[in-house]
KEKE-3310 file (N, C-alpha, C; in steps of 0.2 Angstrom, whole numbers, plus 5000, padded with zeros to 4 digits):
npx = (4652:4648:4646:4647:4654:4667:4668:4670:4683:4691:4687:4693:4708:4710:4709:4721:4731:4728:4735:4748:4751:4755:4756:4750:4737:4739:4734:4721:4716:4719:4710:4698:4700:4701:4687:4680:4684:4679:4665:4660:4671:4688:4692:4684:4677:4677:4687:4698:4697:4700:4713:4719:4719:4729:4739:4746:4748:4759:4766:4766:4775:4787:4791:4793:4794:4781:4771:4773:4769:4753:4749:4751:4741:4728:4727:4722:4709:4704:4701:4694:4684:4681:4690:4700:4703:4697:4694:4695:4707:4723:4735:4749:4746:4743:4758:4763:4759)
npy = (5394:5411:5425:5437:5435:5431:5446:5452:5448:5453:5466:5469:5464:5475:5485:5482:5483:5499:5504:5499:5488:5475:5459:5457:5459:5449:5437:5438:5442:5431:5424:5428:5428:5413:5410:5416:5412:5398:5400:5409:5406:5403:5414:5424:5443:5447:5441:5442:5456:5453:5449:5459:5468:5459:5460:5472:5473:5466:5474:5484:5479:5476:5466:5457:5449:5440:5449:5451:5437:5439:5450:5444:5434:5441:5453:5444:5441:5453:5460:5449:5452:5464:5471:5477:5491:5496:5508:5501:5492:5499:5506:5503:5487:5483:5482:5470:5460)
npz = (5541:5544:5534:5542:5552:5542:5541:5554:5556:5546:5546:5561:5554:5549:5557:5565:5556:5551:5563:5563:5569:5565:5565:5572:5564:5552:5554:5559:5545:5537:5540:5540:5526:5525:5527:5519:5507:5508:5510:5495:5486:5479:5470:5471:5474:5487:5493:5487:5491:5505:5503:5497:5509:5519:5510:5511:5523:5524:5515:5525:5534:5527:5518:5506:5495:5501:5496:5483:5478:5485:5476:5464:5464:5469:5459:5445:5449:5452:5440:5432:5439:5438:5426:5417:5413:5426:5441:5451:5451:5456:5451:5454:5456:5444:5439:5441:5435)
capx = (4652:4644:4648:4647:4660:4673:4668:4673:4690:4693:4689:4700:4714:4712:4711:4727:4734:4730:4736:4754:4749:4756:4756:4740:4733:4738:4728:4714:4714:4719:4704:4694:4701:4698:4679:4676:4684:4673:4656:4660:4675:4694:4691:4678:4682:4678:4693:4703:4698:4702:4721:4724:4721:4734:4746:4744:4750:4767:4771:4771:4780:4794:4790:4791:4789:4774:4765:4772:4763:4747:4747:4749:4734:4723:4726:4716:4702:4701:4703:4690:4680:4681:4690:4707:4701:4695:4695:4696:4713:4729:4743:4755:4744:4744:4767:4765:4757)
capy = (5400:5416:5430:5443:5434:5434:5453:5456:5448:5457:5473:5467:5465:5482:5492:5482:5485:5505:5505:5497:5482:5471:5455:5454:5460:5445:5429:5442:5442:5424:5419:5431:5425:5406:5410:5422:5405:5390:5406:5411:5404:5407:5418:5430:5449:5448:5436:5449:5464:5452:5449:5466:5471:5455:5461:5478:5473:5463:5479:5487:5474:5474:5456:5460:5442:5441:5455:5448:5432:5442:5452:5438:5430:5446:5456:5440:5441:5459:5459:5445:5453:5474:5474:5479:5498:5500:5511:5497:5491:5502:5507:5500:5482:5481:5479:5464:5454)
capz = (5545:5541:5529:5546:5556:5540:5542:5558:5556:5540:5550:5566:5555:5544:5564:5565:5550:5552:5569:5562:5572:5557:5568:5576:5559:5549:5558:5558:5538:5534:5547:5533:5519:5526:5529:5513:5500:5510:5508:5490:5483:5481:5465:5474:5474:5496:5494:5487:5497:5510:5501:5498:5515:5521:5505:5514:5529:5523:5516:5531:5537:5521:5515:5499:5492:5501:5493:5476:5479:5485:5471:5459:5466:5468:5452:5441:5453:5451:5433:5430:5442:5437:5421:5414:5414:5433:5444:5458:5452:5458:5445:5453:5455:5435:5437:5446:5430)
cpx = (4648:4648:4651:4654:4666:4672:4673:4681:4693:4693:4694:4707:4715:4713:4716:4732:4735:4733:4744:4757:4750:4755:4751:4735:4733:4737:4722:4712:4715:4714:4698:4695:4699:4691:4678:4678:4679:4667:4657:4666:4685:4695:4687:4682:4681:4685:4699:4704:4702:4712:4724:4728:4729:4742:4748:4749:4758:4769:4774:4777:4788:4794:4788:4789:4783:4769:4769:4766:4756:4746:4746:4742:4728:4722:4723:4712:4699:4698:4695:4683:4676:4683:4696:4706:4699:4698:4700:4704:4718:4733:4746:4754:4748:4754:4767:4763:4762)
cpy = (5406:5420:5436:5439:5435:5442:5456:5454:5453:5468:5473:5468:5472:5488:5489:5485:5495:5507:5502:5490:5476:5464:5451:5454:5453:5436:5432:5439:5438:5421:5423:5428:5416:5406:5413:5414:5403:5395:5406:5408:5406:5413:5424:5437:5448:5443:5438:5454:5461:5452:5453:5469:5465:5459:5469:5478:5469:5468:5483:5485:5474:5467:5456:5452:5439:5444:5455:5444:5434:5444:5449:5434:5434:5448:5450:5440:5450:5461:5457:5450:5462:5474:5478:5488:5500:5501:5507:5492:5496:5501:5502:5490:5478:5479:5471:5458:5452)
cpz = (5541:5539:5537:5551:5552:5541:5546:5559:5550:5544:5556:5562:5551:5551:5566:5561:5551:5558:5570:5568:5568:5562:5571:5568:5555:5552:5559:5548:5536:5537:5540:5529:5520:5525:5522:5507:5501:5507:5498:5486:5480:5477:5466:5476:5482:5495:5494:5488:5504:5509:5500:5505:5518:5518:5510:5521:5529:5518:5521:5535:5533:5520:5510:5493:5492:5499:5486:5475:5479:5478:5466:5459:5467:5460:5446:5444:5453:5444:5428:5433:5437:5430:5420:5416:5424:5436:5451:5458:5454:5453:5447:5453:5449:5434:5439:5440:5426)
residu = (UNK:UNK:UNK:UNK:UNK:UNK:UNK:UNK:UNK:UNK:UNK:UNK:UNK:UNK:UNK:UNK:UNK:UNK:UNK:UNK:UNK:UNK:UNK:UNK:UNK:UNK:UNK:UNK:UNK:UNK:UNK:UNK:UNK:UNK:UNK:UNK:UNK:UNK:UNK:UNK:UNK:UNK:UNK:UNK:UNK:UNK:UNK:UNK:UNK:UNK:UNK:UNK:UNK:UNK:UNK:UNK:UNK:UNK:UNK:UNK:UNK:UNK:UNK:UNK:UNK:UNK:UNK:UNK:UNK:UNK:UNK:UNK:UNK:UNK:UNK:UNK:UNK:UNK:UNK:UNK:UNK:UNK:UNK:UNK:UNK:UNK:UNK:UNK:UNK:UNK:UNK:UNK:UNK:UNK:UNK:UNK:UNK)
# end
């Protein structure tokens, strides 16, 4: 598949996600995440913007295991990618290690 269709599911599920549409949002962002690994790889930062946004949406939700899980699986691809110091990680990301 193309890089532009994960796009538009990763956008679909972030105007669900902002719109507390948590439900519709995630088969949006797994549908990104499936297309963004096979393009690039499971370790690719598109991989992980796509998993923030999901982890994003199981907090809305209160799914607190699930957005461990995420986190656990994000923060070394940010890490490897940015850098212990960046901007692009979140404080509160770095508890989850």
């Amino acid at each position: 598949m193309h890089e532009d269709i994960a796009n538009c599911y990763y956008y679909l599920g972030l105007s669900y996600l902002y719109s507390e549409q948590f439900e519709r949002a995630i088969p949006n962002f797994k549908e990104a995440i499936k297309i963004r690994e096979d393009l690039f790889g499971e370790s690719h930062e598109k991989v992980a913007d796509c998993l923030l946004g999901l982890t994003q949406t199981y907090i809305g939700k209160g799914d607190n295991p699930k957005v461990i899980d995420n986190y656990k699986r994000i923060l070394p691809i940010y890490i490897s990618t940015y850098g212990e110091a960046s901007e692009k990680l979140p404080s509160a990301m770095l508890l989850w290690d």
